[in-house]
N, CA, C and O atoms as a DFTB+ gen file, in Angstrom:
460 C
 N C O
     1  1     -15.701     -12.710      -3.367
     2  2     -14.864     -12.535      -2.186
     3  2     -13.427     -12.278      -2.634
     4  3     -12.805     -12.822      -3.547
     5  1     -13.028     -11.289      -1.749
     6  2     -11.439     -11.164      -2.176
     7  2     -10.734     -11.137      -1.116
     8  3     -11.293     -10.455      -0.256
     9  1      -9.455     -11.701      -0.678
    10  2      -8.888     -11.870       0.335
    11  2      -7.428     -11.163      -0.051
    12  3      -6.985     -11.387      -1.178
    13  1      -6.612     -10.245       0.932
    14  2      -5.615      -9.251       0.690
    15  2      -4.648      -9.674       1.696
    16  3      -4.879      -9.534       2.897
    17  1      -3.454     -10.242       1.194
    18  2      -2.311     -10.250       2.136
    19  2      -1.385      -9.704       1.598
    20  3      -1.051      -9.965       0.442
    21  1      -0.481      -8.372       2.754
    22  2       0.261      -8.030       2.776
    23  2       1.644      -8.584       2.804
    24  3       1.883      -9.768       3.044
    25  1       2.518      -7.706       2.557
    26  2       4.403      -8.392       2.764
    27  2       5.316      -7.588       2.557
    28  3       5.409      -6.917       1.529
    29  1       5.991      -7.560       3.376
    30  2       7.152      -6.768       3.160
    31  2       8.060      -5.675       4.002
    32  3       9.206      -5.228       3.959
    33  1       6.590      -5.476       4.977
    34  2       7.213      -4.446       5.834
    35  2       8.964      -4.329       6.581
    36  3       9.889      -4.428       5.775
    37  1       9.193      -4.196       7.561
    38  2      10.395      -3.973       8.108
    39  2      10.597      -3.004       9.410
    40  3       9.838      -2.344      10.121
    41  1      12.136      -3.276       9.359
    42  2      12.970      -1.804       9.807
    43  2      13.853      -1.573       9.024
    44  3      14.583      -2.419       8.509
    45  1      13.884      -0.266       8.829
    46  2      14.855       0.209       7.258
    47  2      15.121       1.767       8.446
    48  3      14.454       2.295       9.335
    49  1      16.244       1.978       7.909
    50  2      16.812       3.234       8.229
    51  2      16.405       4.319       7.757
    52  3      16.047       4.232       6.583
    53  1      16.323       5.269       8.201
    54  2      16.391       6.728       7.657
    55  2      16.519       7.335       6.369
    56  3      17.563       7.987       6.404
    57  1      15.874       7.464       5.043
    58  2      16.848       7.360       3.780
    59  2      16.979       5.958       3.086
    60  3      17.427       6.034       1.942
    61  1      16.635       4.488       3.605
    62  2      16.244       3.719       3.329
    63  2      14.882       3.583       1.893
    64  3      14.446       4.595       1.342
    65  1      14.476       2.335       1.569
    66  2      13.787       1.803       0.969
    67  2      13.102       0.707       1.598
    68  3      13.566       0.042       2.524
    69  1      11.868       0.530       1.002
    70  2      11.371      -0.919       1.096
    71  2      10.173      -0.866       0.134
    72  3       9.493       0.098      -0.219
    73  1      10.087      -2.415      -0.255
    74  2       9.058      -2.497      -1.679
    75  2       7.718      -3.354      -0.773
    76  3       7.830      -4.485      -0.300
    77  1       6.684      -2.623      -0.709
    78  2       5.591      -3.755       0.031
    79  2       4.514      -4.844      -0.980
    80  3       4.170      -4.513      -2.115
    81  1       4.240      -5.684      -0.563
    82  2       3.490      -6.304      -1.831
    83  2       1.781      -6.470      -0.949
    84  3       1.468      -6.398       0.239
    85  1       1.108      -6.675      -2.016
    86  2      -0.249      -7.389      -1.685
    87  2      -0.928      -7.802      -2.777
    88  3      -1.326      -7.276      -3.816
    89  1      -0.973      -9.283      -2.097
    90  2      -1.036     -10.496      -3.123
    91  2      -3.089     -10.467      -2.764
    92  3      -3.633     -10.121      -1.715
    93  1      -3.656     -10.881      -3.850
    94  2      -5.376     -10.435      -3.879
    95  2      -5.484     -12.303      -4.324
    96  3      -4.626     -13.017      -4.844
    97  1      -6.566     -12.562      -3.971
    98  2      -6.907     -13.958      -4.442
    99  2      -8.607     -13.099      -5.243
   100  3      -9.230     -12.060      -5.025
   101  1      -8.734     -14.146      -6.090
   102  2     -10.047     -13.562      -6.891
   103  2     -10.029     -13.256      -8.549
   104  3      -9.260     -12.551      -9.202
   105  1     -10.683     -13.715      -8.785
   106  2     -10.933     -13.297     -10.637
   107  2     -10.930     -11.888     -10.678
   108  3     -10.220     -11.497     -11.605
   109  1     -11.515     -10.850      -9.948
   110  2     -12.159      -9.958     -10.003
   111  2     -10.910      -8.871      -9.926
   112  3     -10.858      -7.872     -10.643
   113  1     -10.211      -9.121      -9.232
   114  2      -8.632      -8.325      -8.747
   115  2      -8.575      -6.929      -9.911
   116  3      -8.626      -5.736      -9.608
   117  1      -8.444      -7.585     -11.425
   118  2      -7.437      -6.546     -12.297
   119  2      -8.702      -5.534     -13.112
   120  3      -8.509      -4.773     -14.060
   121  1     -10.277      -5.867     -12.259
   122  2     -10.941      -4.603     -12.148
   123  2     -10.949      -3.474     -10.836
   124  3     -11.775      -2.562     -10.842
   125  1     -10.205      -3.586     -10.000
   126  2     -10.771      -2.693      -8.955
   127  2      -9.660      -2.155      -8.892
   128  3      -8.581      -2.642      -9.231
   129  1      -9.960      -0.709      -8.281
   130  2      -8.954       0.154      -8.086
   131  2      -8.186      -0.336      -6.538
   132  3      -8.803      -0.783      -5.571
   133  1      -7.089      -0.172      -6.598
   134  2      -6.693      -0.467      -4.924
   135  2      -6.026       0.768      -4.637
   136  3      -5.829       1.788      -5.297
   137  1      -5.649       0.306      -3.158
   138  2      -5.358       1.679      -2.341
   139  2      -4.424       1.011      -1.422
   140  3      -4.473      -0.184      -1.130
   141  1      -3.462       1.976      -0.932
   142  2      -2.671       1.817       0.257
   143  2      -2.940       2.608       1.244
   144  3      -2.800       3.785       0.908
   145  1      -3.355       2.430       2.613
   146  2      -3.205       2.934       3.752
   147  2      -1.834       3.112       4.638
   148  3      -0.739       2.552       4.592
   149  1      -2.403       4.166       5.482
   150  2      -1.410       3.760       6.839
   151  2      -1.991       3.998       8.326
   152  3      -2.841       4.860       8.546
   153  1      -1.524       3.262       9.206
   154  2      -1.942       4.246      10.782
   155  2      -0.452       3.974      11.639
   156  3       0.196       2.960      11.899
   157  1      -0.272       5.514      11.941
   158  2       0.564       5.274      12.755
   159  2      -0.305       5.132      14.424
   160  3      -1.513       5.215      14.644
   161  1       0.944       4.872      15.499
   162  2      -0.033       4.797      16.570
   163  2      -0.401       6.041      17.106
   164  3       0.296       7.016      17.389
   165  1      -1.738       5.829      17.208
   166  2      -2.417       7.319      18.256
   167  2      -2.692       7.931      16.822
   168  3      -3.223       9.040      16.876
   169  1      -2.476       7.507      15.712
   170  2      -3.567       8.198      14.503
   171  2      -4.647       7.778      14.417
   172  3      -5.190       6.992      15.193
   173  1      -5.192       8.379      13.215
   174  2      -6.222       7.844      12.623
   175  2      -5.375       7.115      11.272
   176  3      -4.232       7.374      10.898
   177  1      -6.096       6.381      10.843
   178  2      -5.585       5.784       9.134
   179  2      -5.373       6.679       8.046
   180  3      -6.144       7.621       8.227
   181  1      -4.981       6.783       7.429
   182  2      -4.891       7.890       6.198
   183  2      -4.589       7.039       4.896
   184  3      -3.889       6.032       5.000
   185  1      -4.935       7.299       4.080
   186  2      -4.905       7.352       2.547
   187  2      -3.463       7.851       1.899
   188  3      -3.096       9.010       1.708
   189  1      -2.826       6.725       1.644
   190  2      -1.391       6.830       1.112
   191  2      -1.352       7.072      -0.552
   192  3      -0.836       8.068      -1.060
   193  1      -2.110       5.779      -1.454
   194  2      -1.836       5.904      -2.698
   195  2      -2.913       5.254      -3.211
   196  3      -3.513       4.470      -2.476
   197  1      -3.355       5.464      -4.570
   198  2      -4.779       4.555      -5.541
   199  2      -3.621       4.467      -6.729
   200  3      -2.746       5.165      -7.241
   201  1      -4.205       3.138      -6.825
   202  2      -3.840       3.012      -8.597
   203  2      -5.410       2.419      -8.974
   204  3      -6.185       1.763      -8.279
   205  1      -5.512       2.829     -10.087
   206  2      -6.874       2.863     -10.675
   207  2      -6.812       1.007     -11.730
   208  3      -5.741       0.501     -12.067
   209  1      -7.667       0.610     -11.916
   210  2      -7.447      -0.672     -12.820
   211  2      -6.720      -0.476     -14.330
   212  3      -6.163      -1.366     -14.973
   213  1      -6.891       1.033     -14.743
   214  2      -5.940       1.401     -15.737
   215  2      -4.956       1.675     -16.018
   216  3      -4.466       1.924     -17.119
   217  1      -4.300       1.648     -14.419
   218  2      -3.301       2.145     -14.502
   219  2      -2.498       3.636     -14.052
   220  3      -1.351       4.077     -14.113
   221  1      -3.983       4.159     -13.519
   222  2      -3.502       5.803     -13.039
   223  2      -3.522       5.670     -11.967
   224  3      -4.255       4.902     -11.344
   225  1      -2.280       6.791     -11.311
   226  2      -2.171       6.515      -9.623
   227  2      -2.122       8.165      -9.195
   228  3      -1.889       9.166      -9.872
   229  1      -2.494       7.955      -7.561
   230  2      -2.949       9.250      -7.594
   231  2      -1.962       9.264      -6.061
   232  3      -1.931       8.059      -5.811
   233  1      -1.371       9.780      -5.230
   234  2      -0.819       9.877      -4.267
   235  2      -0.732      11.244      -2.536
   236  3      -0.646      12.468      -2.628
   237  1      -0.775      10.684      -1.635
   238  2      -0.639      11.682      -0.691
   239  2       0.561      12.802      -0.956
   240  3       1.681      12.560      -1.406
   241  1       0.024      14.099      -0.554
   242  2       1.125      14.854      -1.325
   243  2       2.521      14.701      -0.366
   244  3       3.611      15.152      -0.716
   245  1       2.276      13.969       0.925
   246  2       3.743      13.783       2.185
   247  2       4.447      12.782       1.120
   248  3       5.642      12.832       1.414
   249  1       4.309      12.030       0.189
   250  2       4.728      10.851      -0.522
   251  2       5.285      10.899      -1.667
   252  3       6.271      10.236      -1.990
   253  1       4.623      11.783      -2.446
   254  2       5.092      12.145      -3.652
   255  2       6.212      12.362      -4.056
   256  3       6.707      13.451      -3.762
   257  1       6.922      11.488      -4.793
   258  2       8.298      11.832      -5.331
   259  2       8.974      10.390      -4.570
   260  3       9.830       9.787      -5.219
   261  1       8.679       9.990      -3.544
   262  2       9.103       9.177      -2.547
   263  2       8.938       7.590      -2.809
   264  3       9.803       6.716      -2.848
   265  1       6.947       7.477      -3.045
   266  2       6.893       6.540      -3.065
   267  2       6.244       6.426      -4.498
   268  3       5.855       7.424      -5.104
   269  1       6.117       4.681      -5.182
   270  2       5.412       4.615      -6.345
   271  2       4.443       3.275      -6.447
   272  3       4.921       2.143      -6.386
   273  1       3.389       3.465      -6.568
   274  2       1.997       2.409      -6.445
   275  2       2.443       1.943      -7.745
   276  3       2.968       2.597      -8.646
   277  1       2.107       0.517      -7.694
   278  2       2.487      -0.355      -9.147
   279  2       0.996      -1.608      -8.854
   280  3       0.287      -1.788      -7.864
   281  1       1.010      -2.194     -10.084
   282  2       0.056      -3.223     -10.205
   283  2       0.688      -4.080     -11.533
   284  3       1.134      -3.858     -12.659
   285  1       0.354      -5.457     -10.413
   286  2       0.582      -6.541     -11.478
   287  2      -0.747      -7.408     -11.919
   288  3      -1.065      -8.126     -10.971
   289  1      -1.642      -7.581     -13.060
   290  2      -2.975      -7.614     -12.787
   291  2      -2.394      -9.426     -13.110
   292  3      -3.023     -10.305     -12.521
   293  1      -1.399      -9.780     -13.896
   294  2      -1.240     -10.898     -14.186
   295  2      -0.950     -11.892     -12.727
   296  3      -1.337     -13.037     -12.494
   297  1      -0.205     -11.053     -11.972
   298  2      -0.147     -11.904     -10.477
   299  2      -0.854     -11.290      -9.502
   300  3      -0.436     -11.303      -8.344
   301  1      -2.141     -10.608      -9.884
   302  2      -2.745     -10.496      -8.803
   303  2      -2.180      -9.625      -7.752
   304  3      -2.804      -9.834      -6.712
   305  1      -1.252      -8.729      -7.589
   306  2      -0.569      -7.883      -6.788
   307  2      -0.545      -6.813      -7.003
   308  3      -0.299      -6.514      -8.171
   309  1      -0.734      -5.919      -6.212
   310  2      -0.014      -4.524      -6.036
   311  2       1.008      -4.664      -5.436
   312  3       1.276      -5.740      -4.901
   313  1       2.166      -3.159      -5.363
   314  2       2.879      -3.127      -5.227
   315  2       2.975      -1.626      -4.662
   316  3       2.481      -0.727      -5.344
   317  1       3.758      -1.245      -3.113
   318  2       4.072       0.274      -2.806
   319  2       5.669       0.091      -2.992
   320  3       6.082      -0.876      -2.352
   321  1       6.511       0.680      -3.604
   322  2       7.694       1.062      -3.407
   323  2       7.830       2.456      -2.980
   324  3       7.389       3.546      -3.344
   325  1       8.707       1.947      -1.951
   326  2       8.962       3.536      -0.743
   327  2      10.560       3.893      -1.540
   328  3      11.224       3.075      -2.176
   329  1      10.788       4.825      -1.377
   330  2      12.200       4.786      -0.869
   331  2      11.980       6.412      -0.542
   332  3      10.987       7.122      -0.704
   333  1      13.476       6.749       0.049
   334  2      13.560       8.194       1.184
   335  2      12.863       7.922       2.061
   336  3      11.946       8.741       2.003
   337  1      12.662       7.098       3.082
   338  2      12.128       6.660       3.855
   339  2      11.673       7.994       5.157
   340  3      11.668       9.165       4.777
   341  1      11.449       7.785       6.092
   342  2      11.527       9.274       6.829
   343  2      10.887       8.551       8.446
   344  3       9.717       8.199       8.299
   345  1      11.291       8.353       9.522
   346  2      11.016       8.102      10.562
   347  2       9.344       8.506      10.678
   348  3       8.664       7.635      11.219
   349  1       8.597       9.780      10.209
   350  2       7.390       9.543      10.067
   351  2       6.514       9.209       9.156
   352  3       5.416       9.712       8.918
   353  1       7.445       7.705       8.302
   354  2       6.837       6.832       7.588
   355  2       6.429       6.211       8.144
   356  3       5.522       5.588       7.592
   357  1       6.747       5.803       9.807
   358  2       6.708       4.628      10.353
   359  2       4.830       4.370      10.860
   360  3       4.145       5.026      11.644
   361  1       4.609       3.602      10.330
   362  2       3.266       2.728      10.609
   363  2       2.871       1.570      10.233
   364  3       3.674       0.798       9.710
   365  1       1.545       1.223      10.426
   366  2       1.275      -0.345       9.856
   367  2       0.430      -0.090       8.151
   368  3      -0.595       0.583       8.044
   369  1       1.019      -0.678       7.136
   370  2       0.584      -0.123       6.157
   371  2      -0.478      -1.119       5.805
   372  3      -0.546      -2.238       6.313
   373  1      -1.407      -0.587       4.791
   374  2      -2.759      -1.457       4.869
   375  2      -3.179      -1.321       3.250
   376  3      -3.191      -0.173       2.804
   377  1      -3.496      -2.329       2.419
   378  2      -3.992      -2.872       1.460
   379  2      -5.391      -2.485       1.423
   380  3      -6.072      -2.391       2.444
   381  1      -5.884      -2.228       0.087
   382  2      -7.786      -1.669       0.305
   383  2      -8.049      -1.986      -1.128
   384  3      -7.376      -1.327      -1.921
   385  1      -9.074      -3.051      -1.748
   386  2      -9.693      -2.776      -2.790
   387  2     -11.129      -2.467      -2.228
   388  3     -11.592      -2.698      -1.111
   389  1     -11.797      -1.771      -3.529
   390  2     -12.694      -1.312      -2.876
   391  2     -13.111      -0.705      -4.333
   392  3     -12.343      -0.120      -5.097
   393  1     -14.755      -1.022      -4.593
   394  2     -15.613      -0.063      -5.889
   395  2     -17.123       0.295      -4.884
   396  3     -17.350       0.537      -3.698
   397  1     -17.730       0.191      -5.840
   398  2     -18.881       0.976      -4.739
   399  2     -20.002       0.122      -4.319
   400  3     -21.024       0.523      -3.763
   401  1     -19.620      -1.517      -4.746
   402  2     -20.314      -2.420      -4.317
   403  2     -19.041      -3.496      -3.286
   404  3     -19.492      -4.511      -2.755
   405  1     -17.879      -3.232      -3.144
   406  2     -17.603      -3.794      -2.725
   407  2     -16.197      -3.291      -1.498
   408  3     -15.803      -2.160      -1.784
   409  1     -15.660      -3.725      -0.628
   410  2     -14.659      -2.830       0.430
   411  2     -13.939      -3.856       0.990
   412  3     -14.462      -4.548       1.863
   413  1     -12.607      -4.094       0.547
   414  2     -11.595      -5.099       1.672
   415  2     -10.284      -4.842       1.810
   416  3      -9.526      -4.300       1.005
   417  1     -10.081      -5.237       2.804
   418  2      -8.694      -4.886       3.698
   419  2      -8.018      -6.398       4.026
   420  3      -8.551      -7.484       4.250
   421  1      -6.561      -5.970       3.952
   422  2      -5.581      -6.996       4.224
   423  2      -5.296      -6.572       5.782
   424  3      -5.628      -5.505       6.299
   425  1      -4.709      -7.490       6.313
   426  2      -4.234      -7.336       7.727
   427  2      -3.386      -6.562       8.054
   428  3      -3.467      -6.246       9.241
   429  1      -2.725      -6.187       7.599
   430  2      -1.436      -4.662       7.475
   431  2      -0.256      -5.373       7.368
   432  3      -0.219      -6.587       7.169
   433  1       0.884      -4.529       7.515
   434  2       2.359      -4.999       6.823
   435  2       3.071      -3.986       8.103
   436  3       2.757      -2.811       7.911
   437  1       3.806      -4.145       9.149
   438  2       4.216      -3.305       9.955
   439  2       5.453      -2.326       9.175
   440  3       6.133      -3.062       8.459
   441  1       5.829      -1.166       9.133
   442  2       7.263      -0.661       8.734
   443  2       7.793       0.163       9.747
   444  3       7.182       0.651      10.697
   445  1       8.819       0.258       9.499
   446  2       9.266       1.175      11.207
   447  2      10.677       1.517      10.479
   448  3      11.474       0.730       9.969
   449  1      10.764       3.386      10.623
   450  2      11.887       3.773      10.231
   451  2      12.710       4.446      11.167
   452  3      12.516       5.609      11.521
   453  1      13.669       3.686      11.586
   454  2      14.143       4.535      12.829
   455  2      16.248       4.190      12.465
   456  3      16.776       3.372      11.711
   457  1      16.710       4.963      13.155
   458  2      18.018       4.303      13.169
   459  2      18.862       3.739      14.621
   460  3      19.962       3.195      14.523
C-alpha cells in the first residue's frame, strides 16, 4: 500500500513560482515511476510530468522549460517546481505512482494563478 499526500499549492501571480511536494509512505516508493497530474475545471485530467525511478523525466510540451519534476528517494518525495507560472496553470494538481501492478493517487494540491 502506498499512500500520496500532496503540498504546496497556492495563489501565486502571473510569472510567479511555486514548488509542490508529495510525500509517499511505503518501502516500495524509490522503485516506481511517479507522475504529476492536473484538472482544471470543466477538463479532463492531463498528464503534466514522469520521473522514472532512475531518474529520467519526461514532460508536457505546455511545461517544458517552465516546470522541473525532482525526486527524493531518501525522503520519500517528489517534487514539481513550477515557475513562469501562466493563469492557465491554474488547476488542482495530482500525485500518481503507478507500475503495471500497481495505481495511486494523492488527493490533489489546489494552485490558482491569477493576479
Amino acid at each position: 500500500q502506498v499512500q500520496l499526500v500532496e503540498s504546496g499549492g497556492g495563489l501565486v501571480q502571473p510569472g510567479g513560482s511555486l514548488r509542490l511536494s508529495c510525500a509517499a509512505s511505503g518501502s516500495i516508493f524509490s522503485t516506481l515511476p511517479m507522475h504529476w497530474y492536473r484538472q482544471a475545471p470543466g477538463k479532463q485530467r492531463e498528464w503534466v510530468a514522469a520521473i522514472t525511478s532512475g531518474g529520467s523525466t519526461n514532460y508536457l510540451d505546455s511545461v517544458k522549460g517552465r516546470f522541473t519534476i525532482s525526486r527524493d528517494n531518501a525522503k520519500n518525495t517528489v517534487y514539481l517546481q513550477m515557475n513562469s507560472l501562466k493563469p492557465e496553470d491554474t488547476a488542482v494538481y495530482y500525485c500518481n505512482a503507478r507500475n503495471v501492478l500497481l495505481d495511486y493517487w494523492g488527493q490533489g494540491t489546489q494552485v490558482t494563478v491569477s493576479s
